[in-house]
C-alpha positions as CSV (number, residue, x, y, z in Angstrom):
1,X,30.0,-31.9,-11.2
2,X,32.5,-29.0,-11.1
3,X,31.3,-27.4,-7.9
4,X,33.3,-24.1,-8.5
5,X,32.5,-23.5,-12.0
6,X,29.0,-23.4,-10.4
7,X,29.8,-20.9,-7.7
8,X,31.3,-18.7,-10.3
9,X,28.4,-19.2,-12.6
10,X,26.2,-18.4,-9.0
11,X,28.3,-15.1,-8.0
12,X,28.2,-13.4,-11.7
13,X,24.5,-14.2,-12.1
14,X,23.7,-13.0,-8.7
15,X,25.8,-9.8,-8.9
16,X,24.4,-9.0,-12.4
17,X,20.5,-9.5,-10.8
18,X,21.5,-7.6,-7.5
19,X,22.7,-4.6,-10.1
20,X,19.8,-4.7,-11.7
21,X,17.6,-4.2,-9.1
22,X,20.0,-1.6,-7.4
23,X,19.8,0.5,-10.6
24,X,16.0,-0.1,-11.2
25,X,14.6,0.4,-7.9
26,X,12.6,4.1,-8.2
27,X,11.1,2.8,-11.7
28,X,10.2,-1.1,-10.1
29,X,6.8,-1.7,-11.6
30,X,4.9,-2.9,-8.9
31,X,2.3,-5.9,-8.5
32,X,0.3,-7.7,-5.8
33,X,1.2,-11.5,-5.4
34,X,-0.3,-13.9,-4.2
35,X,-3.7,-12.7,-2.3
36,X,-2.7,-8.8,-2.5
37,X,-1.0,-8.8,0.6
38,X,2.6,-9.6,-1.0
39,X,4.0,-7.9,-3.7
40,X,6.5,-8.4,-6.4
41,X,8.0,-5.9,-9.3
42,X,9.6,-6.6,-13.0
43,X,13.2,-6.7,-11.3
44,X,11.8,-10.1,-9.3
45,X,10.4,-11.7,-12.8
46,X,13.2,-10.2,-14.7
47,X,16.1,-11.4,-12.9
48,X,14.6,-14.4,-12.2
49,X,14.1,-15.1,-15.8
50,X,17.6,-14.2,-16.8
51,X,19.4,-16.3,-14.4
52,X,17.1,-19.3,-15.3
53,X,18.3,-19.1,-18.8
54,X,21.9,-18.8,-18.0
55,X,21.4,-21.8,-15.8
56,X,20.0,-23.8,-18.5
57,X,22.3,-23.1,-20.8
58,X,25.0,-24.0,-18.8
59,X,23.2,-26.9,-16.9
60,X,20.5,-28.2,-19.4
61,X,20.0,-31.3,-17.4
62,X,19.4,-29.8,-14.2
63,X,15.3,-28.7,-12.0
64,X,15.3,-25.0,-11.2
65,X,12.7,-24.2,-8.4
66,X,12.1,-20.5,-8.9
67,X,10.6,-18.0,-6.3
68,X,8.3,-16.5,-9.4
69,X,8.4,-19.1,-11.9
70,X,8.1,-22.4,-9.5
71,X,9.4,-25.6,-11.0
72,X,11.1,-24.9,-14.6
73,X,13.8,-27.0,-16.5
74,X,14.7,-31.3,-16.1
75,X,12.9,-32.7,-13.2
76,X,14.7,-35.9,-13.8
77,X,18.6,-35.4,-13.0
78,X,19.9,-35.3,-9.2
79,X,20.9,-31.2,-9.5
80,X,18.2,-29.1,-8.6
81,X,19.1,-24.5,-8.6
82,X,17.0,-23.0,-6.0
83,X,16.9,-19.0,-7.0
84,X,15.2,-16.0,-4.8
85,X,16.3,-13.2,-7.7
86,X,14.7,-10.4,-5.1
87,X,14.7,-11.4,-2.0
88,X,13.4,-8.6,0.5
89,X,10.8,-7.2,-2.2
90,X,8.5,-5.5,0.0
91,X,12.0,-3.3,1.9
92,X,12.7,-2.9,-2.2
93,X,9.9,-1.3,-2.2
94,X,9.8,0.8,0.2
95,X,13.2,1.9,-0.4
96,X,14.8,0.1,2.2
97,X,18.4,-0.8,1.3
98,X,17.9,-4.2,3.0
99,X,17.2,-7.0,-0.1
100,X,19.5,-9.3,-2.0
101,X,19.9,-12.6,-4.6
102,X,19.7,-16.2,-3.0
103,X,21.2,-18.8,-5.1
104,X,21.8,-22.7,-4.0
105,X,22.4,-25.3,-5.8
106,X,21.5,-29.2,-4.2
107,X,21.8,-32.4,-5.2
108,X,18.6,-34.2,-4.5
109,X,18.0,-33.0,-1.4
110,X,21.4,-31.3,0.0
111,X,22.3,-28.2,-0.8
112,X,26.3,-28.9,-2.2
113,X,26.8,-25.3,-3.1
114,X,25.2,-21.7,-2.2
115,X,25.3,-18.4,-3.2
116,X,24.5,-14.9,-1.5
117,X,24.3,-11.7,-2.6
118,X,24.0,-8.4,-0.6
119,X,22.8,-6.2,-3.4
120,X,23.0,-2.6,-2.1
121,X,26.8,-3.2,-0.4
122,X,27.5,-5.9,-3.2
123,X,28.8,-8.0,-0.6
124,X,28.8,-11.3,-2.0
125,X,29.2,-14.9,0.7
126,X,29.6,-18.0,-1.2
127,X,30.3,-21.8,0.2
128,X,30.6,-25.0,-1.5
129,X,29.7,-28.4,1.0
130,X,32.9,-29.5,2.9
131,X,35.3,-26.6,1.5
132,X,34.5,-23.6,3.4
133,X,32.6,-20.5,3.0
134,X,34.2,-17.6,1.6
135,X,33.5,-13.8,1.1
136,X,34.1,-11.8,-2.5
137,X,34.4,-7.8,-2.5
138,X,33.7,-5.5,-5.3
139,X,36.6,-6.0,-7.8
140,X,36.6,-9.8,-7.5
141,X,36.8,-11.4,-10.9
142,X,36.2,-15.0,-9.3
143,X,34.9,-16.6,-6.1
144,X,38.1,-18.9,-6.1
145,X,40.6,-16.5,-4.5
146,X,38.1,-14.9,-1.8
147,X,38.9,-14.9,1.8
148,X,37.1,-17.0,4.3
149,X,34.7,-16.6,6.4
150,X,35.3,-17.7,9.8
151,X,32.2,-17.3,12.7
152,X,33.4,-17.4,16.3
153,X,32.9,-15.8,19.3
154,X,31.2,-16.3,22.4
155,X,29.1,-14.4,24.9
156,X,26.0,-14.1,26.9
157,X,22.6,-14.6,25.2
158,X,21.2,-11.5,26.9
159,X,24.3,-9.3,25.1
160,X,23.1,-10.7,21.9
161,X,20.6,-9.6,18.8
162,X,19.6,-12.4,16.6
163,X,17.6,-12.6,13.5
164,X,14.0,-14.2,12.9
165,X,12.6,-15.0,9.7
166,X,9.0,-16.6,8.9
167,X,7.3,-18.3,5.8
168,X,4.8,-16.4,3.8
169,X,1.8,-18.6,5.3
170,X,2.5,-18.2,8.8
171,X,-0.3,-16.1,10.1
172,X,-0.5,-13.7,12.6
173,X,-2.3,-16.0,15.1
174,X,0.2,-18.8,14.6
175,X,0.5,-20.3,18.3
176,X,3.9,-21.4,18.2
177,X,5.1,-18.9,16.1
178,X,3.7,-16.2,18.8
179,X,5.2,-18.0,21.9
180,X,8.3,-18.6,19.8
181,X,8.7,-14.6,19.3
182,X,8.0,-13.6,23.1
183,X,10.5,-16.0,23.9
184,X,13.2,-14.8,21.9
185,X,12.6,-11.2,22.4
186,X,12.5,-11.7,26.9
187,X,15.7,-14.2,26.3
188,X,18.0,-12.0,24.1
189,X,19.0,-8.6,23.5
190,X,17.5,-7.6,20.3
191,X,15.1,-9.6,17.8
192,X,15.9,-8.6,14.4
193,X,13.3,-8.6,11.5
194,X,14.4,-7.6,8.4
195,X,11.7,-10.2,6.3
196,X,15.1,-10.6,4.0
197,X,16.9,-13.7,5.0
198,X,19.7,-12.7,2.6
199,X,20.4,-9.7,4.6
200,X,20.0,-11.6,8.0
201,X,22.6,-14.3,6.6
202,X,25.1,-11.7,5.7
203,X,24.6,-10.2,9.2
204,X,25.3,-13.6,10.3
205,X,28.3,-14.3,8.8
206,X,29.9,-11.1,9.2
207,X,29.5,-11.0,13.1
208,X,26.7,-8.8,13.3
209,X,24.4,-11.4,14.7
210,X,24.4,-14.2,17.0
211,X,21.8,-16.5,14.7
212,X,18.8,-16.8,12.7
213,X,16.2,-18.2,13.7
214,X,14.1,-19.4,10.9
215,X,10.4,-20.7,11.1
216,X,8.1,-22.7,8.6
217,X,10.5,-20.3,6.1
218,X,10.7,-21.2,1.8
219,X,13.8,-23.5,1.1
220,X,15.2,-20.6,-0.9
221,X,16.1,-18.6,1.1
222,X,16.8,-20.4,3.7
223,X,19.4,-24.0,3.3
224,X,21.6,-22.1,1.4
225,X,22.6,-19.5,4.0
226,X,22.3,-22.5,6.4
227,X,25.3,-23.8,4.0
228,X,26.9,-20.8,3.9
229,X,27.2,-20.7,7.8
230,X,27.7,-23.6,9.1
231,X,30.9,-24.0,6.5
232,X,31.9,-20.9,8.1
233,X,32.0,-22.4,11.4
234,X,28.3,-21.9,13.2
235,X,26.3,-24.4,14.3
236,X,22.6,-25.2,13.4
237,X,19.8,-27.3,14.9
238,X,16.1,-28.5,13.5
239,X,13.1,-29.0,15.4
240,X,11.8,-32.8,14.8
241,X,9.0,-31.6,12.5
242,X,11.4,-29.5,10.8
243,X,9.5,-26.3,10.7
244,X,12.7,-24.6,13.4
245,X,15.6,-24.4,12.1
246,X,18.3,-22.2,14.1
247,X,21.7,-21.1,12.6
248,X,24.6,-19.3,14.6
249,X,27.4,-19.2,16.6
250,X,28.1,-23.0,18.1
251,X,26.8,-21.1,21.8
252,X,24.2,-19.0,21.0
253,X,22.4,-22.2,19.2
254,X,22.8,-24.3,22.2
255,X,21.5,-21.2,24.2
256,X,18.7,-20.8,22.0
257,X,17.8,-24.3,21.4
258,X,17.6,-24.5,25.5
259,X,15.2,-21.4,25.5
260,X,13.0,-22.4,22.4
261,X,12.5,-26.0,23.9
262,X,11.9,-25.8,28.1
C-alpha cells in the first residue's frame, strides 16, 4: 500500500469537496437528519458521493464508512476510508466559516493515514503513521513537499483554551458528560465549542489550543486528527471504556487527564 499516493489522493479530494461547499454555501439545500434536530445539505451528500467514487476507483478493494452513506464498497480487504465530506454542517449553515473535510484512511482498525481540510482558509494538515504530520498551503500541487508540523510548548492549564467535542447521541442530561464540562471549564482558561472537530484539530495543530477533548464522538472525525497530532508531536490518552479520548500538547494531557480523573 503506497501510503502517499493515498495522502495525495486524500488532499485533492478533500480540497475539491471543501471548494465545493465554500462556493455553494448561500444556495445549500437544506434537510433535517436524523430525528429533525440535525441537519445536512446537498454539499454533505454531494461531496460525499464524489469522493466515494474516486476512492473506488482508485481503491476498488477497499470498505468506505461514510458520514451520509454509512458502509459502501469491499467489506472484506484490511483498508477501510473513513470520510466526513461536511463536517461542521449546522455552522455551514448558519454561515459560520468554521466547517471542513475529514479523511482517514485505516487498516483494520488503525488509522495509517489522515487527512484534514480547513475549507474556508483551505488550510490543509495531512500525516501518514510513523512519518510525521505535515501542513499544505494554497498553491501546493502535492502533500510530499509540505512543511511539518511540530506541537510544543508548555504552560499553565489555567492560561489555556482547549477544545471539546461530543457524539451526536450524547444528550443533554448525560452525567458524565455534564460533570466532565464543569470540570474543564473551572480548570482551564477557555472551553472551546465549535461542534466541528476539523476546525478544533487545525486549532490544535497550529498552536491555537492546548487539546481536544473528545467524548463518545463518531470515529470520523475524530482518529484521524488524533493521527494527525500525535505525529506532530502531542500526546493523547483514552479512558478504559474508550468513550474519553484527550489530544494535545504532552502537558496539558497529563494536566487534563489529572483533572478529568480525581
Amino acid at each position: 500500500m503506497d501510503l502517499q499516493r493515498a495522502a495525495d489522493l486524500a488532499i485533492a479530494l478533500a480540497r475539491e469537496a471543501g471548494d465545493v461547499a465554500v462556493a455553494e454555501r448561500t444556495t445549500a439545500r437544506i434537510d433535517a437528519k436524523g430525528d429533525g434536530a440535525d441537519l445536512v445539505t446537498h454539499v454533505d451528500r454531494e461531496t460525499e458521493r464524489r469522493i466515494v467514487e474516486a476512492l473506488r476507483r482508485a481503491y476498488p478493494e477497499h470498505a468506505i464508512l461514510g458520514e451520509e452513506g454509512g458502509e459502501q464498497g469491499s467489506d472484506e480487504g484490511e483498508y477501510r476510508w473513513l470520510i466526513d465530506p461536511l463536517d461542521g454542517t449546522h455552522n455551514y449553515v448558519l454561515g459560520l466559516d468554521v466547517y471542513g473535510v475529514c479523511i482517514t484512511l485505516c487498516q483494520r482498525d488503525r488509522p495509517v493515514m489522515a487527512v484534514v481540510h480547513d475549507s474556508p482558509r483551505r488550510r490543509t494538515f495531512w500525516a501518514i503513521e510513523g512519518s510525521g504530520a505535515f501542513t499544505a498551503g494554497d498553491s501546493d500541487e502535492s502533500g510530499s513537499t509540505a512543511p511539518r508540523v511540530v506541537i510544543e510548548g508548555a504552560g499553565a492549564l489555567a492560561h489555556e483554551t482547549v477544545a471539546f467535542t461530543q457524539g451526536y447521541d450524547v444528550g443533554h442530561d448525560d452525567p458524565r458528560r455534564n460533570e466532565l464540562f464543569d470540570r474543564l471549564e473551572r480548570g482551564t482558561k477557555r472551553v472551546l465549542r465549535s461542534w466541528a472537530p476539523s476546525s478544533d484539530w487545525a486549532l490544535l495543530v497550529t498552536g491555537g489550543l492546548g487539546a481536544l477533548v473528545a467524548y463518545r464522538n463518531e470515529i470520523w472525525d475524530l482518529v484521524g486528527g488524533a493521527l494527525i497530532a500525535t505525529e506532530g508531536g502531542a500526546a493523547s490518552w483514552t479512558s478504559a471504556d474508550g468513550a474519553l479520548v484527550i489530544v494535545g500538547r504532552p502537558d496539558v494531557v497529563t494536566a487534563l487527564r489529572e483533572l478529568v480523573t480525581r
